[in-house]
C-alpha positions as CSV (number, residue, x, y, z in Angstrom):
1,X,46.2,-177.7,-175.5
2,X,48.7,-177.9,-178.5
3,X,52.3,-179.3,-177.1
4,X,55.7,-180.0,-179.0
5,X,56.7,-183.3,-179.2
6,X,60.9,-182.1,-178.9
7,X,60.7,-179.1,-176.8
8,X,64.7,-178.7,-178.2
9,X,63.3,-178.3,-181.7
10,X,64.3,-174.6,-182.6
11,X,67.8,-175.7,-181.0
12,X,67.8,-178.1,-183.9
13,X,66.9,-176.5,-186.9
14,X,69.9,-175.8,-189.4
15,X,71.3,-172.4,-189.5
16,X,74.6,-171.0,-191.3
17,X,76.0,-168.1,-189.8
18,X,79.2,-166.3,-190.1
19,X,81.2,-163.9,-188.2
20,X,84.7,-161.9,-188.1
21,X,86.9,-162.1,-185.0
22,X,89.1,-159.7,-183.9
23,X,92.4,-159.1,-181.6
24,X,95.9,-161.5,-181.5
25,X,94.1,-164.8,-183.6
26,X,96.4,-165.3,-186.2
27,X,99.4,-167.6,-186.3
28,X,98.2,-169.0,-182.5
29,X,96.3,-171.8,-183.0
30,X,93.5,-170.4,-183.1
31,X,91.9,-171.3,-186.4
32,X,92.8,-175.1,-185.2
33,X,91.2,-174.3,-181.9
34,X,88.2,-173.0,-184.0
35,X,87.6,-176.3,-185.9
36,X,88.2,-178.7,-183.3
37,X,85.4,-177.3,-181.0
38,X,83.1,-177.1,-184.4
39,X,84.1,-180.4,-184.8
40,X,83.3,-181.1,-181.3
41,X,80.2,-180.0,-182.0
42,X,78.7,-181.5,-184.9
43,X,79.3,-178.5,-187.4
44,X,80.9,-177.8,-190.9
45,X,82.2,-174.6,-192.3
46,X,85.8,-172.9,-192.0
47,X,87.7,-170.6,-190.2
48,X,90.4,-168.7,-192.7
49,X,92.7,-165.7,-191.9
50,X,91.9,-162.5,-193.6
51,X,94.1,-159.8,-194.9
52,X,93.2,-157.3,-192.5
53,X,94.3,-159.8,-189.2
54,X,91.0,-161.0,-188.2
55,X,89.6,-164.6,-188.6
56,X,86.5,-165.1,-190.5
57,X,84.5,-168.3,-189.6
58,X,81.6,-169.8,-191.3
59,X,79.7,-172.1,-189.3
60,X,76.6,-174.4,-190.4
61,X,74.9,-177.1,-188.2
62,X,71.9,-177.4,-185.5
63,X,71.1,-173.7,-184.2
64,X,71.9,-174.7,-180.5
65,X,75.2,-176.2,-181.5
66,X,76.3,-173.1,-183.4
67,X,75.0,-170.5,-181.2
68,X,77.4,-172.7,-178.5
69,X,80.3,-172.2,-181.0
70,X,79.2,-168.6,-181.3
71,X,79.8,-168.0,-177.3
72,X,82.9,-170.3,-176.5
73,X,84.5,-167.7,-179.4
74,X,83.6,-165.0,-177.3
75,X,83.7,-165.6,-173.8
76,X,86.4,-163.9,-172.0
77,X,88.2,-165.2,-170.2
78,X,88.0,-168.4,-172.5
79,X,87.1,-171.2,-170.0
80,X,88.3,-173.7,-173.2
81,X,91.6,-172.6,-173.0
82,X,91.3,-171.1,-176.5
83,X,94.6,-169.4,-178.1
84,X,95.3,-166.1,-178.6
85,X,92.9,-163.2,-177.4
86,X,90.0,-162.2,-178.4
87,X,89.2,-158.0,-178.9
88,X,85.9,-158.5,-180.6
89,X,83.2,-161.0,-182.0
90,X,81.3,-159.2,-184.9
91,X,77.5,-160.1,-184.5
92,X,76.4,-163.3,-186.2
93,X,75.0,-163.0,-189.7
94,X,73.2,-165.8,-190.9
95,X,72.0,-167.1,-194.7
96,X,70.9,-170.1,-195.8
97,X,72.5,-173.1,-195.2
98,X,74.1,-174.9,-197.3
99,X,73.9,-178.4,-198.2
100,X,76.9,-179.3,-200.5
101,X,78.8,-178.3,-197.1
102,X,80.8,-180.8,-195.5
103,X,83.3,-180.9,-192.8
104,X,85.4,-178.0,-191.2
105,X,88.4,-177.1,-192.4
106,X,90.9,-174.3,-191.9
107,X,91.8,-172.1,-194.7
């Protein structure tokens, strides 16, 4: 009988994902919002405003810390008090991570 010495493991293992929000997230806080619960969490990336109104973030870190970033972006209502409001969370798409990544900033 084979067993896992940290039954949390896949929870840990680095992933980089990034996704496009939707709905009234710019000029609310929400980008700040954004990076102090990655923050809060242990990741890096960004969160930056894109021309067409949504917010784009990047997120890197332990998969069960970002898939947790992942669903306080898109629960509804927000239970975090997070700014603005939230149409749409487009599905995660992940790539490599990357290590020259530090921090999280807003762009």
């Amino acid at each position: 009988m084979e067993t896992s010495l940290d039954p949390g493991a896949e929870g840990v293992q680095p992933v980089r994902v990034t996704l496009n929000v939707r709905g009234q997230v710019q000029g609310v806080g929400f980008r700040w919002w954004t990076r102090a619960r990655a923050l809060e969490l242990g990741l890096v990336g960004h969160a930056r405003n894109t021309a067409d109104g949504r917010v784009e973030v990047v997120a890197q870190g332990p998969r069960g810390a970002v898939d947790r970033l992942v669903r306080l972006l898109s629960e509804e209502p927000s239970t975090t008090h997070r700014p603005g409001a939230v149409v749409s969370v487009s599905t995660p798409l992940e790539s490599e991570p990357r290590p020259d990544v530090t921090g999280f900033v807003e762009r």
